[in-house]
Z-matrix of the N, CA and C atoms (Angstrom, degrees):
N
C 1 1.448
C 2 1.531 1 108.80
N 3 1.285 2 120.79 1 115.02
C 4 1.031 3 115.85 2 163.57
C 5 1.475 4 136.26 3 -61.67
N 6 1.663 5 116.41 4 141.94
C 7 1.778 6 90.33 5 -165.31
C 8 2.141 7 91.87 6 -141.09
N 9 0.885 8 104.23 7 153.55
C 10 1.315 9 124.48 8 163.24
C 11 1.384 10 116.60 9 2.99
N 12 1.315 11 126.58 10 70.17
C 13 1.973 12 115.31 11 159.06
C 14 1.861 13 115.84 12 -26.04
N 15 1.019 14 136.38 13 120.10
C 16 1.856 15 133.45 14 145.56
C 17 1.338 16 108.88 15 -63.66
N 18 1.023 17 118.88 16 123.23
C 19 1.571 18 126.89 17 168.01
C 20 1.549 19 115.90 18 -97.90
N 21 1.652 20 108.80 19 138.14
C 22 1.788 21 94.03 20 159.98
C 23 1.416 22 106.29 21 -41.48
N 24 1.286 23 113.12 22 170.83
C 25 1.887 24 123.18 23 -35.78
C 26 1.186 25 129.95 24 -78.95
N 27 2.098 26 116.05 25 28.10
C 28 0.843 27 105.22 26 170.50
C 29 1.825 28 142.86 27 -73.01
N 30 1.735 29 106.03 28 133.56
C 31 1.434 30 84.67 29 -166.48
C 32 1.265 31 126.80 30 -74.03
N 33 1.388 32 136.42 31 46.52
C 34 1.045 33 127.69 32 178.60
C 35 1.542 34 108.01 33 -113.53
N 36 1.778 35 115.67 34 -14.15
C 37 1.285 36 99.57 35 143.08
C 38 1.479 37 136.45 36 -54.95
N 39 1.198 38 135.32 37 -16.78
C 40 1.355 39 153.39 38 -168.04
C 41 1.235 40 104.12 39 -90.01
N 42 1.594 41 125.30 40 -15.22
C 43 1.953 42 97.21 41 -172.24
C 44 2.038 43 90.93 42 -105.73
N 45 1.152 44 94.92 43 175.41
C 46 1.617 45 104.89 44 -151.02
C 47 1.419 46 94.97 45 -115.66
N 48 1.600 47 112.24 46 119.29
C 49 1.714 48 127.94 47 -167.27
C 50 1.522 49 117.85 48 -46.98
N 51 1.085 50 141.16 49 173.57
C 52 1.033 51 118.05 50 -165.24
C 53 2.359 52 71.24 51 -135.42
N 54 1.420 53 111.35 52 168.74
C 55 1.329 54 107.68 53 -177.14
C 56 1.431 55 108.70 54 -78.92
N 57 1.776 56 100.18 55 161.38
C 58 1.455 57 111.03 56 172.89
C 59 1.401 58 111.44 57 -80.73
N 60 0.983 59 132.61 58 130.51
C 61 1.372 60 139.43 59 -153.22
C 62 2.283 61 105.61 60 -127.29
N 63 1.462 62 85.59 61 -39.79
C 64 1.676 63 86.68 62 171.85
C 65 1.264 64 126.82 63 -136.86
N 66 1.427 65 125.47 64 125.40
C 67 1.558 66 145.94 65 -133.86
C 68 1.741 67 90.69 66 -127.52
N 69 1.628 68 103.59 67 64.43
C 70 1.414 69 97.09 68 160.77
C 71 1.401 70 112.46 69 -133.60
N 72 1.423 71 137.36 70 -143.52
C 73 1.399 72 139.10 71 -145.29
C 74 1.923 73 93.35 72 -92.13
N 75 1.067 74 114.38 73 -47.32
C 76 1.984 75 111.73 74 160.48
C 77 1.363 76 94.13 75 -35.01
N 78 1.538 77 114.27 76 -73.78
C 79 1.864 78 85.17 77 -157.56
C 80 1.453 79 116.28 78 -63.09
N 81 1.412 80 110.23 79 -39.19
C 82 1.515 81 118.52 80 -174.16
C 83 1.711 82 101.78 81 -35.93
N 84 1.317 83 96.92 82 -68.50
C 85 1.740 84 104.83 83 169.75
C 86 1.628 85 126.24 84 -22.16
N 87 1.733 86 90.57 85 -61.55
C 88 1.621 87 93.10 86 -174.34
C 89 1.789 88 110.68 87 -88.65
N 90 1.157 89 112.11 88 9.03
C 91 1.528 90 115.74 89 157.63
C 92 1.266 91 111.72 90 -90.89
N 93 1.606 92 142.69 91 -14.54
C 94 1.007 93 117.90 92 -177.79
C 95 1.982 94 96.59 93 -104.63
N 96 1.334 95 114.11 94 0.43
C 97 0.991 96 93.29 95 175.11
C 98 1.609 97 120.33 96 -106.88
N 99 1.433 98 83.51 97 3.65
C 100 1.741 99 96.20 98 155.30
C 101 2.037 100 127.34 99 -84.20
N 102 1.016 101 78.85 100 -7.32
C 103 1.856 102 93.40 101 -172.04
C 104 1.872 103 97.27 102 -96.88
N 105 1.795 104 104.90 103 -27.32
C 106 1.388 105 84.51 104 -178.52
C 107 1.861 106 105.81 105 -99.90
N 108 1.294 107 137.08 106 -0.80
C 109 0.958 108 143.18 107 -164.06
C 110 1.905 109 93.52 108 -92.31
N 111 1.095 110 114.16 109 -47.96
C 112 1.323 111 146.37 110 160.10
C 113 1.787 112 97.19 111 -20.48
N 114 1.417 113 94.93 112 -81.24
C 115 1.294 114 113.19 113 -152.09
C 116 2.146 115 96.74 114 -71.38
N 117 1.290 116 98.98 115 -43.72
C 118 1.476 117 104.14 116 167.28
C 119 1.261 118 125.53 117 -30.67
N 120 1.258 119 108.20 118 -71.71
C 121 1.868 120 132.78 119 152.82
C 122 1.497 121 101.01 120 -20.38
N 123 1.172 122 141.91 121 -50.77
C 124 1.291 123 139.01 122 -132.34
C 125 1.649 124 112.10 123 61.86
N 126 1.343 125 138.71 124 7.25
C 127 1.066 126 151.56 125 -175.89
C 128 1.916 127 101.65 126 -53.15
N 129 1.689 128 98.86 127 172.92
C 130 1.210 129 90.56 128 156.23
C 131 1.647 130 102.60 129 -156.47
N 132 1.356 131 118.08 130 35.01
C 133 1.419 132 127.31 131 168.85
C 134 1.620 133 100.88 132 -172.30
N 135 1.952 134 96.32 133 136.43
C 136 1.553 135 75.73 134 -167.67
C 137 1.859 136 77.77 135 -145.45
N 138 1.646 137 126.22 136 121.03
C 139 1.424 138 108.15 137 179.65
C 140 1.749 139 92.95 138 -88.54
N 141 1.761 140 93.77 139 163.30
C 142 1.455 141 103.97 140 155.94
C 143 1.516 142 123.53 141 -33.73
N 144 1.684 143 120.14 142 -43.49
C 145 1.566 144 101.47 143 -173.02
C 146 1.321 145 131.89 144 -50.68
N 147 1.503 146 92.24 145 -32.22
C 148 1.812 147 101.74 146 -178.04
C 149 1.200 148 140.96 147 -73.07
N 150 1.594 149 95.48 148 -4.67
C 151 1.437 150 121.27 149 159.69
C 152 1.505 151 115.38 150 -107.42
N 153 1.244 152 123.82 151 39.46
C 154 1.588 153 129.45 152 172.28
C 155 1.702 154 107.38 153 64.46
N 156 1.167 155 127.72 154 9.57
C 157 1.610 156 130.11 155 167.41
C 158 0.938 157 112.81 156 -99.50
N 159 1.173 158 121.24 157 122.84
C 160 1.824 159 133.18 158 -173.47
C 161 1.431 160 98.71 159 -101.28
N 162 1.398 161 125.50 160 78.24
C 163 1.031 162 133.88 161 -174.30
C 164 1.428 163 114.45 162 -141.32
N 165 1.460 164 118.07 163 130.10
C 166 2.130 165 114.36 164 -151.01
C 167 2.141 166 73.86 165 -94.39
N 168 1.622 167 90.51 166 82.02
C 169 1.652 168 97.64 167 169.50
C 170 2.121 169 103.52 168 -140.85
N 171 1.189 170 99.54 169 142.22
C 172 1.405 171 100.45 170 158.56
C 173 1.337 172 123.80 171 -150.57
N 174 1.435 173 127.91 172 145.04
C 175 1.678 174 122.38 173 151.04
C 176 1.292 175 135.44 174 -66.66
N 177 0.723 176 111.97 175 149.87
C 178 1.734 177 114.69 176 172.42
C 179 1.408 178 119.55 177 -173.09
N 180 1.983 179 101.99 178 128.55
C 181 1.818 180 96.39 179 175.69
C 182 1.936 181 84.47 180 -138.93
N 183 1.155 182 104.13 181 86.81
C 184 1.939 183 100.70 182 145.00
C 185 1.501 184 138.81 183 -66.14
N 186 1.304 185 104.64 184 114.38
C 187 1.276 186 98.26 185 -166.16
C 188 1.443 187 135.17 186 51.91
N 189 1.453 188 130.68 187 -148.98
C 190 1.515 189 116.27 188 167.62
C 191 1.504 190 130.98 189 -84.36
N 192 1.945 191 101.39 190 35.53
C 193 1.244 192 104.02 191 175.95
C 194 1.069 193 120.83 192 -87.15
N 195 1.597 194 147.75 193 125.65
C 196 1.555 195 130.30 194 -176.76
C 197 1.616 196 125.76 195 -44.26
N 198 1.316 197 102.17 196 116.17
C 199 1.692 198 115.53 197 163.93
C 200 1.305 199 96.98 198 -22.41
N 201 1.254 200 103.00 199 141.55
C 202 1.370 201 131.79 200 176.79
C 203 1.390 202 132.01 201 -139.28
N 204 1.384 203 129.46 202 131.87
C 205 0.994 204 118.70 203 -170.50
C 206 1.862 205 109.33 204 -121.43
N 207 1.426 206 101.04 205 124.30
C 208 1.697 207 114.24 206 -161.84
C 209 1.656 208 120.21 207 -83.27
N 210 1.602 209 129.51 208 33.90
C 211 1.121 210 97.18 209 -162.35
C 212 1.613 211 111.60 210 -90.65
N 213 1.386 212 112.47 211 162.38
C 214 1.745 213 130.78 212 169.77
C 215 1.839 214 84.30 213 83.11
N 216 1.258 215 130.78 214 -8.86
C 217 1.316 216 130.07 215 -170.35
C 218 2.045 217 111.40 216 -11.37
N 219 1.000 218 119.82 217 117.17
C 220 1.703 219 152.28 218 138.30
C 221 1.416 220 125.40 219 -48.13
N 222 1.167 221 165.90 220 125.66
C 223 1.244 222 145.64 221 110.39
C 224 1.726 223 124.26 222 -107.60
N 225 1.252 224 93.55 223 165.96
C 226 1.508 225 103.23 224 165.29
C 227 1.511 226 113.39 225 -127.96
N 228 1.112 227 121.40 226 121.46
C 229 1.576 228 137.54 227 154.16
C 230 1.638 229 113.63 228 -35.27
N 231 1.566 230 130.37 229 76.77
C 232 1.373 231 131.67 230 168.36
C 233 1.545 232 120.10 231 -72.48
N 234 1.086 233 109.13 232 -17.48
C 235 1.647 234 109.74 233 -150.04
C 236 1.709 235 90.34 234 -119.05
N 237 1.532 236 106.48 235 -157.75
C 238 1.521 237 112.80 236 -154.89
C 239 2.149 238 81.46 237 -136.13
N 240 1.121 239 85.47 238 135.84
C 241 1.613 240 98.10 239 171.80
C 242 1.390 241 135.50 240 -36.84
N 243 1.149 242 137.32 241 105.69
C 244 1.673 243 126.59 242 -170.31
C 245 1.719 244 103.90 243 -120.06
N 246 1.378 245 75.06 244 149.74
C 247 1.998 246 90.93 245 -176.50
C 248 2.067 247 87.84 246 -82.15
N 249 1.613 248 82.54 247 139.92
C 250 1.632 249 105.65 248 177.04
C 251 1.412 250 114.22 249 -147.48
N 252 1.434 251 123.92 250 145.17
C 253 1.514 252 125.14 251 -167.34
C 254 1.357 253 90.56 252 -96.62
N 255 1.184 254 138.12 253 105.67
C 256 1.676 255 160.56 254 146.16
C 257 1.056 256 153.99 255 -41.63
N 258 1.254 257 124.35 256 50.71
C 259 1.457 258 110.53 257 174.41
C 260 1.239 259 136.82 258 -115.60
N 261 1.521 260 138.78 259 -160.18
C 262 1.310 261 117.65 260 -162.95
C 263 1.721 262 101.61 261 -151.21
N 264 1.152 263 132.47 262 152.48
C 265 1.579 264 116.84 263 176.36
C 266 1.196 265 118.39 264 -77.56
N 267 1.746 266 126.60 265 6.25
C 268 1.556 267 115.30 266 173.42
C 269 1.492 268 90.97 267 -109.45
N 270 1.054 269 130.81 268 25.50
C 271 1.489 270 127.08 269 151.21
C 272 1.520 271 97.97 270 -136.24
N 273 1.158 272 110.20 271 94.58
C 274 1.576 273 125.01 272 -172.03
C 275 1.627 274 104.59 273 -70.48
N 276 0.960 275 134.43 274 167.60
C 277 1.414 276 140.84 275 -171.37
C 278 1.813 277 135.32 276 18.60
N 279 1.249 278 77.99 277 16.28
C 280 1.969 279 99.96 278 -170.26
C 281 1.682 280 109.68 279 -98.00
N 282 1.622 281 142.72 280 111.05
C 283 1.010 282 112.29 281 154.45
C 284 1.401 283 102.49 282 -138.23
N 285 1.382 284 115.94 283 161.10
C 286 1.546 285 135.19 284 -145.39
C 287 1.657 286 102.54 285 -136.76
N 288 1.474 287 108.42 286 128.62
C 289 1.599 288 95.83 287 175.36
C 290 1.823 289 97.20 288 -79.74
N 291 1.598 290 80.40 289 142.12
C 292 1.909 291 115.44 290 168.37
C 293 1.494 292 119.77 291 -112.64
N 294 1.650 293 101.47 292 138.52
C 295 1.691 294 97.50 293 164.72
C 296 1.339 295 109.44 294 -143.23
N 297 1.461 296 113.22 295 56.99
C 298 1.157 297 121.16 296 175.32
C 299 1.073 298 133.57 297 -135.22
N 300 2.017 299 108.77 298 33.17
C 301 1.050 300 120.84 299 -166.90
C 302 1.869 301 93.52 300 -125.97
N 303 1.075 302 122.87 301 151.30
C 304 1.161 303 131.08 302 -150.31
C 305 2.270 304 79.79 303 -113.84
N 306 1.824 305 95.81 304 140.34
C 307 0.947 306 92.83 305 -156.38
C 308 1.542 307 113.54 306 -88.17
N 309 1.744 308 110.16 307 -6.81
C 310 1.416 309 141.05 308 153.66
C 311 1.016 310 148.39 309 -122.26
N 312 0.987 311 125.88 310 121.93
C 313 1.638 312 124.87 311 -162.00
C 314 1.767 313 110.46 312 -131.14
N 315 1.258 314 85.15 313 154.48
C 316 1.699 315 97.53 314 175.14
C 317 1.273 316 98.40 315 -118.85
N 318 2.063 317 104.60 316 129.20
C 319 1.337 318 102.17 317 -172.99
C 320 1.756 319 97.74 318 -128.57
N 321 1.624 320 98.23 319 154.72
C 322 1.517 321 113.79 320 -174.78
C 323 1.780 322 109.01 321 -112.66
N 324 1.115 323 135.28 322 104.05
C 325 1.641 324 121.19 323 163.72
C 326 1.258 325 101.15 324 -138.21
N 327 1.332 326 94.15 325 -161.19
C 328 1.589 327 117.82 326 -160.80
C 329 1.876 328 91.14 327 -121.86
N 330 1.241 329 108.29 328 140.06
C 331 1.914 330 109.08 329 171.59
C 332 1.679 331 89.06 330 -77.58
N 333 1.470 332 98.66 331 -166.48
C 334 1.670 333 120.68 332 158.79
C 335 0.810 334 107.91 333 -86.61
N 336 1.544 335 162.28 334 18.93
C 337 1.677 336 135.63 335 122.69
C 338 1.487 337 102.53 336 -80.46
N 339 1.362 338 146.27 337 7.64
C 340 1.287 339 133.85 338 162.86
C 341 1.481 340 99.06 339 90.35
N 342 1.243 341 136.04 340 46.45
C 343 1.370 342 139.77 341 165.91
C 344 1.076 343 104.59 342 -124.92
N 345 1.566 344 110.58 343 135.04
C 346 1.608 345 137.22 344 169.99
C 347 1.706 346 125.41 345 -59.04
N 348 1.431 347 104.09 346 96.28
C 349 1.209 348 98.15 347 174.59
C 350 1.507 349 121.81 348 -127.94
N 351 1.912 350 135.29 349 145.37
C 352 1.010 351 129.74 350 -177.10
C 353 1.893 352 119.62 351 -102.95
N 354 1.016 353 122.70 352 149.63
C 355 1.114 354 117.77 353 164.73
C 356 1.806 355 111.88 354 -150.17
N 357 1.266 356 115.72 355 160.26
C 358 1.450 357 122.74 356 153.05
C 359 1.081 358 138.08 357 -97.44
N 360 1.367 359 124.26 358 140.66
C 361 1.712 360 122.13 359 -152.44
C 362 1.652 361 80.44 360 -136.22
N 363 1.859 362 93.54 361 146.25
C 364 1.342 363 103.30 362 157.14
C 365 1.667 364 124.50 363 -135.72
N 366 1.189 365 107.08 364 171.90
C 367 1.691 366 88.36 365 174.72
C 368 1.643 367 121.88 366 54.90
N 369 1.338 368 123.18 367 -163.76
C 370 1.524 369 103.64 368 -178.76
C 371 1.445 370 137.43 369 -29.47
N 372 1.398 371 98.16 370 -40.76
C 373 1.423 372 97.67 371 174.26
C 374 1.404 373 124.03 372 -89.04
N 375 0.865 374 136.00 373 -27.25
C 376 1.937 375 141.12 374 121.75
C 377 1.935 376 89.37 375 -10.73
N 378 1.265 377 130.03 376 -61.53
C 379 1.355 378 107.44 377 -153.32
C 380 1.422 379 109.62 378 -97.88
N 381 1.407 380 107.15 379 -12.02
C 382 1.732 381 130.27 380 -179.78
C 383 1.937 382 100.69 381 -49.15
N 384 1.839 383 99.83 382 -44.31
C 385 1.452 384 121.76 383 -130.52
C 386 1.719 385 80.12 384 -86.22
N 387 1.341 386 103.70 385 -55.82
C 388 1.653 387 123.05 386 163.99
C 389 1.262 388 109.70 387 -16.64
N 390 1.364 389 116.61 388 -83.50
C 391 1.312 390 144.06 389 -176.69
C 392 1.567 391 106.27 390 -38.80
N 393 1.193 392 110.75 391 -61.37
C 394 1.580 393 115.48 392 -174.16
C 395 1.337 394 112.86 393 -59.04
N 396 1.172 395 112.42 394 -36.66
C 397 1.825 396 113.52 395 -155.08
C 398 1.816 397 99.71 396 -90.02
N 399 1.743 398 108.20 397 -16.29
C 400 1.365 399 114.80 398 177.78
C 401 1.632 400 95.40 399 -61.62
N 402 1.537 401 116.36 400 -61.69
C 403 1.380 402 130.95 401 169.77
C 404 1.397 403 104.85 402 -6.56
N 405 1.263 404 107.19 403 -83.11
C 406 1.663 405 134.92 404 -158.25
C 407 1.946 406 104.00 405 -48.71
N 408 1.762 407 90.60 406 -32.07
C 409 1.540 408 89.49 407 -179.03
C 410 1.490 409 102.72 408 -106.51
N 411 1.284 410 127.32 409 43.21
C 412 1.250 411 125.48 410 176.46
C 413 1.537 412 127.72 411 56.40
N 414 1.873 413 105.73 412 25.50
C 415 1.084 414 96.95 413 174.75
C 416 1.314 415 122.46 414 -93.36
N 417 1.191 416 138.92 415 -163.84
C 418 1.854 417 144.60 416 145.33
C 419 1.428 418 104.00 417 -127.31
N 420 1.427 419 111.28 418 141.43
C 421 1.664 420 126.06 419 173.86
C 422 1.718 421 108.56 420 -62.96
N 423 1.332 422 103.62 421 -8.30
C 424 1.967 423 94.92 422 167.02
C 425 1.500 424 99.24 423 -88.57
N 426 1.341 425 135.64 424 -4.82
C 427 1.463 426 133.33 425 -178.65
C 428 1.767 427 87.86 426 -64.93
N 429 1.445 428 135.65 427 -31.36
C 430 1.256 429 117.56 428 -156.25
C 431 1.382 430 106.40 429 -108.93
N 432 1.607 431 116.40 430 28.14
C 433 1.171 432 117.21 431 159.81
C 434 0.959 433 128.01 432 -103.70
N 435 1.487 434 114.37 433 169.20
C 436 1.455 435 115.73 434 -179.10
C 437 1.946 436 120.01 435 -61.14
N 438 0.945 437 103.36 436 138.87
C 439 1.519 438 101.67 437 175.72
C 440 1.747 439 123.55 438 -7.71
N 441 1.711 440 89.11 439 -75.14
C 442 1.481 441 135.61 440 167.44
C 443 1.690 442 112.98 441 -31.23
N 444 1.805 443 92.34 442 -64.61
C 445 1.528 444 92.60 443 179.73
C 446 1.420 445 117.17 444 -77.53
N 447 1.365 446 121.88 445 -27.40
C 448 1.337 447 138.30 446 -177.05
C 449 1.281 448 105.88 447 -50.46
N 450 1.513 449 111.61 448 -49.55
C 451 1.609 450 119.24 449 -166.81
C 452 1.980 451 101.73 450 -83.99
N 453 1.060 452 131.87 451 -33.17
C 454 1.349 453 143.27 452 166.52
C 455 1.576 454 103.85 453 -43.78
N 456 1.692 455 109.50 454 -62.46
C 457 1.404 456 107.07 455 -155.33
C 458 1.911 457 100.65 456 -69.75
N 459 1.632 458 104.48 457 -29.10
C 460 1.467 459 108.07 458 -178.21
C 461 1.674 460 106.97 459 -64.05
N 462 0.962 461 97.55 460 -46.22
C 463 1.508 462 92.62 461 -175.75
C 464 1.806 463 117.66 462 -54.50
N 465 1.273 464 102.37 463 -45.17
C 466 1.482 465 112.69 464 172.77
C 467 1.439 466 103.05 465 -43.89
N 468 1.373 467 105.76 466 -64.75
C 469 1.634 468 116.11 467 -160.83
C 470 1.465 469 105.04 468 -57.93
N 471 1.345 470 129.75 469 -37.48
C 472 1.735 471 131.76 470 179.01
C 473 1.662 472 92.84 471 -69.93
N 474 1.477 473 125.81 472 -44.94
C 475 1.494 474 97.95 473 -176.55
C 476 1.409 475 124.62 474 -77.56
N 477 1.131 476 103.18 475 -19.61
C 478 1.765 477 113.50 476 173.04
C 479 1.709 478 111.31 477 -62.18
N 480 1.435 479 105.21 478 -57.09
C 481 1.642 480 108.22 479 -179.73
C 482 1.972 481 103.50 480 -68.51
N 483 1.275 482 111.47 481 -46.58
C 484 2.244 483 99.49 482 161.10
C 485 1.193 484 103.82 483 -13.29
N 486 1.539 485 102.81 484 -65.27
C 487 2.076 486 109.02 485 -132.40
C 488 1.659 487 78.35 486 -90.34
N 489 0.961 488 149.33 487 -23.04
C 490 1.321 489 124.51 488 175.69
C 491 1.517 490 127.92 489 -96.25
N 492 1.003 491 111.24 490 -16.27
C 493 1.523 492 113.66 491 138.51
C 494 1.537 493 134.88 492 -69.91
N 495 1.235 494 108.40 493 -4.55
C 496 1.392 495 123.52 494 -171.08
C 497 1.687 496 100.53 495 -96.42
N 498 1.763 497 105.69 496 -36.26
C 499 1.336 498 111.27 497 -169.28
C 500 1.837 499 96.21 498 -95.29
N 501 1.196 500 111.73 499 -16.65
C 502 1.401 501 111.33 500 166.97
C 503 1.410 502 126.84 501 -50.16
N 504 1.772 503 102.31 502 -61.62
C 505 1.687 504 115.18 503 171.86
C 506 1.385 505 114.92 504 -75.56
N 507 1.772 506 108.66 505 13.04
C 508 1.798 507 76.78 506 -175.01
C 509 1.726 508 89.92 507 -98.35
């Protein structure tokens, strides 16, 4: 079932997940209705916060890498930083070049039956994995911009969401 994206500036992206603790047919549930809300989006990583669950959980399928499911998610930064064009579905139509995503990572979670598994990601999904776990701690990928650009891309994004509410009510 698909359910509700949060968009900046709501603050409930901002508070920081607390862990998944129970791996039964609820989560199973709310993982698949994160994989289809996900997939709706055209997205390709989507954590629990952005759907109002404060839960250190995320989806993710890049490209023809197998869907994945992120909970208690871990990483380590292996690789060396690469510039990437960025965006996220709670900042809908906005993306910003980034270079503050490490271009490999070694990642640690739990699936949905609550078993420990590791893998290495590179490249997008190295930055997918990034992206999500910022989520989980209440971040947004405009947190890693510059002041300057940060305040530019916001401004865009408030006039973009105006005119479409504007073209909504007329």
């Amino acid at each position: 079932m698909e359910r509700p994206i949060l968009a900046h500036p709501d603050p409930r992206l901002r508070e920081v997940s607390r862990p998944v603790e129970h791996f039964d047919e609820e989560l199973a549930s709310l993982v698949g209705d994160m994989f289809d809300t996900m997939r709706a989006a055209e997205g390709i990583g989507l954590a629990a916060v952005q759907i109002g669950v404060h839960l250190r959980l995320a989806v993710m399928q890049v490209d023809d890498h197998p869907p994945r499911v992120l909970a208690n998610p871990e990483y380590e930064a292996l690789g060396e930083p690469m510039e990437l064009d960025e965006g996220c579905l709670s900042v809908p139509g906005m993306r910003e070049r980034t270079k503050t995503r490490a271009d490999r990572v070694r990642v640690r979670a739990q699936d949905v039956e609550g078993q420990w598994y590791e893998f290495e990601a590179e490249g997008l999904e190295a930055a997918c994995v990034q992206h999500e776990c910022d989520h989980i701690d209440g971040r947004l990928y405009i947190d890693q911009l510059t002041p300057v650009r940060r305040r530019r891309l916001i401004k865009r994004y408030e006039r973009e969401r105006a005119q479409a509410e504007k073209q909504r009510d007329a």
